[in-house]
Each structure stands twice: as structure tokens, then as C-alpha cells.
C-alpha positions as CSV (number, residue, x, y, z in Angstrom):
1,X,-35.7,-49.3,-148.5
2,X,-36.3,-53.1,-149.7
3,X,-38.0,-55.6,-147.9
4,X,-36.1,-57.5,-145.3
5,X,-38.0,-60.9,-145.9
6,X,-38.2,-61.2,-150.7
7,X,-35.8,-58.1,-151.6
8,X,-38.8,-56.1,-153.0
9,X,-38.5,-52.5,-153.1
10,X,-40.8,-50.7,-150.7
11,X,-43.4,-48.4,-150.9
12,X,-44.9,-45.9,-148.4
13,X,-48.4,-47.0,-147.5
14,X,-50.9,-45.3,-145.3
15,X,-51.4,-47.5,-142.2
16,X,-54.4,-46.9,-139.8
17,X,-52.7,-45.0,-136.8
18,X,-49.6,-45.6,-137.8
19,X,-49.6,-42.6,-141.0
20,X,-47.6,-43.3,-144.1
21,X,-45.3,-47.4,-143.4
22,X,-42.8,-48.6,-145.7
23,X,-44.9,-51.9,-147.3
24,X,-44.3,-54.5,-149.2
25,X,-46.3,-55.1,-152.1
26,X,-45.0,-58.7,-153.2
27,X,-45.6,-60.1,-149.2
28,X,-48.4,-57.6,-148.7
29,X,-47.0,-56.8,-145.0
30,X,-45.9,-53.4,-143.5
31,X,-42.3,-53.4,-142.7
32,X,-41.3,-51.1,-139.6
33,X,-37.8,-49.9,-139.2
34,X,-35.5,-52.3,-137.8
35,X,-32.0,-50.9,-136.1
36,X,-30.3,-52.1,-133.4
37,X,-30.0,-50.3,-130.2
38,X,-27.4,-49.6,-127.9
39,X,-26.2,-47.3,-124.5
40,X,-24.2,-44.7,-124.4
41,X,-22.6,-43.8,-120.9
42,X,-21.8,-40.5,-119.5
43,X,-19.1,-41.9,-116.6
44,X,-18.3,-39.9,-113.6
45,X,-17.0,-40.5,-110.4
46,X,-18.4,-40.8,-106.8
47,X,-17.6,-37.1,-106.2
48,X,-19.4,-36.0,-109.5
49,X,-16.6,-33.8,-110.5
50,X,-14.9,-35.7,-113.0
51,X,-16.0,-37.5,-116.2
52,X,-14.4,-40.8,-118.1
53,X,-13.8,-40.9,-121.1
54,X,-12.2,-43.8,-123.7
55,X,-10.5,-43.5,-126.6
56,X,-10.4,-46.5,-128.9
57,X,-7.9,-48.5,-130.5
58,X,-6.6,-46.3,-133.4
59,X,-8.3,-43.4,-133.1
60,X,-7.9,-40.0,-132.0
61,X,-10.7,-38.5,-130.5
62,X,-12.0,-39.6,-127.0
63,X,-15.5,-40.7,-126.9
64,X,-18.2,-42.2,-124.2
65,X,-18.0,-45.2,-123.3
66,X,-21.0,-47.8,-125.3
67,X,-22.1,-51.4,-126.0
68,X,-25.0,-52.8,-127.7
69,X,-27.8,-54.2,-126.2
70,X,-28.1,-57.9,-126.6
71,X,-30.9,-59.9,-127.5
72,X,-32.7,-60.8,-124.0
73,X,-31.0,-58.0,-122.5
74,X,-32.6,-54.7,-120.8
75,X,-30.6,-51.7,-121.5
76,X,-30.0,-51.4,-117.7
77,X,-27.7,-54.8,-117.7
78,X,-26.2,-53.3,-120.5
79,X,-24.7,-50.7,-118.8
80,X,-23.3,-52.7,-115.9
81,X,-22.0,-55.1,-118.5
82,X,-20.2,-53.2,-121.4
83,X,-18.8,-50.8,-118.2
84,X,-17.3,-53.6,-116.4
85,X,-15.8,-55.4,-119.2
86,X,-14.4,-52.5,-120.6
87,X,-13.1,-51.0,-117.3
88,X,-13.2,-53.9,-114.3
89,X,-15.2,-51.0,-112.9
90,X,-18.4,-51.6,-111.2
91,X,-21.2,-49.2,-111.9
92,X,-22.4,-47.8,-108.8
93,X,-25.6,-46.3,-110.0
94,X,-27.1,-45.2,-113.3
95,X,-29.4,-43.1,-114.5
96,X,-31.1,-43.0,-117.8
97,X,-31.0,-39.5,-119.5
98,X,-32.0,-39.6,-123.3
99,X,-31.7,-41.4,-126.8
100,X,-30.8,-40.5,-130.2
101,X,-31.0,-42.2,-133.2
102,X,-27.5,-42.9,-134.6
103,X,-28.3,-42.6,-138.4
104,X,-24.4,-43.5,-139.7
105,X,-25.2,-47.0,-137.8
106,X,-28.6,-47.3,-137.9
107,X,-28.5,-47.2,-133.9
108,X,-30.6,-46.1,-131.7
109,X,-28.3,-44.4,-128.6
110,X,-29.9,-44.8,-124.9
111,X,-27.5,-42.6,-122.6
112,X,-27.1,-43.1,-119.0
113,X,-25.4,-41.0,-116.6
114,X,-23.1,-44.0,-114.7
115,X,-21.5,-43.4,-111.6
116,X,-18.4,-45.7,-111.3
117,X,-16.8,-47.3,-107.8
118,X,-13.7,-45.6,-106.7
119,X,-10.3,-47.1,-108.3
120,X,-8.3,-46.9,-111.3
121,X,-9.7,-48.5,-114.4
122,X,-8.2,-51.4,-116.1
123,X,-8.6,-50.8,-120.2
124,X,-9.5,-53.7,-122.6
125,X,-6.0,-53.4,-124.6
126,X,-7.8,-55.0,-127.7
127,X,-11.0,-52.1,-127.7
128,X,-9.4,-49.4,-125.8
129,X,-6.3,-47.7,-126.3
130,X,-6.6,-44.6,-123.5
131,X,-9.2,-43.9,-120.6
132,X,-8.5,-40.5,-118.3
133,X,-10.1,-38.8,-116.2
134,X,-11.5,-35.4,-117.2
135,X,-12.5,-32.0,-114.8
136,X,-16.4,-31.2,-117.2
137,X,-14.7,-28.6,-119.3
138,X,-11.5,-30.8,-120.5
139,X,-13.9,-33.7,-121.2
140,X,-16.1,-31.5,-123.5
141,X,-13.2,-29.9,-125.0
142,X,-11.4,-33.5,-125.7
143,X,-15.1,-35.3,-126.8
144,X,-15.3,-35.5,-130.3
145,X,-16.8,-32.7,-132.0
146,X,-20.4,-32.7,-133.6
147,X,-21.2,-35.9,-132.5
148,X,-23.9,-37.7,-130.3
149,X,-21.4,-38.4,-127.7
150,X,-20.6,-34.7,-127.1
151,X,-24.9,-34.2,-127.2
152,X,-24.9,-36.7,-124.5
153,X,-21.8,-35.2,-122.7
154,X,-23.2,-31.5,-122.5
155,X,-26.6,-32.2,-121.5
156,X,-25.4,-35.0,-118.6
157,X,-22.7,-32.5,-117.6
158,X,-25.7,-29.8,-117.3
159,X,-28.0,-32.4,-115.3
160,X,-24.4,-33.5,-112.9
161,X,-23.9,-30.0,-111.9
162,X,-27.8,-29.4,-111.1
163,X,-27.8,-32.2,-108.2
């Protein structure tokens, strides 16, 4: 880890109730993680018996549908934002679930479970190269494998079939 601000290599320095902080010797300041963050949406219809999933541009697998967060945004407008431009959906509700940290792009996931207004969605041809609707047990079967999305999938699908 280097410092953000000179370049200096950091060391881990005990910080009063914070425990052991990456510091900077040369600035003499602590230097907290910085990632971006981003949300992660488990999409299922009014009936709650189907989930959407997206598979993008060049890819195989299908995977949630995400976005991140802008600076000024809340995580909330996220969600109604990235789902409507990638779908001309409207988000009907939401519901936030959980969050992982994304280490491969230093992201921080915040998952929602969306439910989406009736009607067929209208892909973004430049992101998105499929979205279908799944019954719960296609969508995890088709989600990819070993990933956050399919964390996010099982344990919304888990909290769907509870209500």
C-alpha cells in the first residue's frame, strides 16, 4: 500500500480506536482505505416468482444487474438509476439486503432486492447483450459460479420465498 497523496510506502501504525492504520511517515497522516462503492440488484417481478438477470456484452455468464454510486448520490438513487437506464424499467420498490467487499475491484457491493414494474425490458445494446427472466432455481443455476452475484442471488432468493 503507498500513499495516495507523496507515493511513500506505508506502514501499519497503531491508531487510538482505530487498532493498527496504514500511515504515512513522509506526510505523517493515517491513510484509510479508499474503494469505491457500488449496488448490486437482485431483480424480480411483481409476483416474486421470477428473477432478472443480464448478461453483458461479450460474456458468457449472466450476472445481477449493478452501477456505481456516484459522487452526491445515496445508494438508493442508485438503484432506480442504473435499473432504469439499463432496462427502461421502473423500480417499484427496493430493499436493501447486504454488502460485500469486491476485492478484484476494490468495490464495496451494497445489494438490494428490486422489484421491477410489469413489462418487457428494453436492454442497453452497448452494456448488455441478453436479459431473461429466470423461475429461482434457473437463475441460480445460470448465475455465475463462485461469485458475489450468486452470494447475493441465494440469500435474496432465501429472503423472497420467506415473505
Amino acid at each position: 500500500m503507498f500513499c495516495t497523496e507523496c507515493g511513500e510506502k506505508l506502514t501499519l501504525m497503531f491508531a487510538s480506536g482505530e487498532g493498527l492504520v496504514p500511515y504515512c511517515k513522509n506526510c505523517k497522516q493515517y491513510r484509510f482505505a479508499q474503494f469505491a462503492t457500488a449496488v448490486s440488484m437482485v431483480v424480480t417481478n411483481r409476483a416474486k416468482d421470477k428473477i432478472l438477470l443480464a448478461r453483458h456484452v461479450g460474456q458468457e455468464d449472466f450476472i445481477l444487474f449493478a452501477g456505481y454510486v456516484k459522487k452526491g448520490e445515496t445508494a438508493e438513487k442508485t438503484v432506480t438509476r442504473e435499473f432504469k437506464e439499463e432496462t427502461k424499467l421502473n423500480a417499484v420498490k427496493y430493499k436493501y439486503m447486504s454488502s460485500r467487499y469486491h476485492e478484484p475491484k476494490n468495490v464495496l457491493m451494497l445489494n438490494f432486492i428490486v422489484v421491477a414494474e410489469d413489462g418487457e425490458p428494453v436492454l442497453d445494446a452497448k452494456e448488455l447483450e441478453e436479459v431473461r427472466w429466470f423461475a429461482f432455481e434457473d437463475a441460480l443455476e445460470a448465475i455465475r459460479k463462485d461469485s458475489v452475484a450468486e452470494a447475493f442471488l441465494k440469500s435474496a432468493v432465501n429472503e423472497i420465498k420467506k415473505l
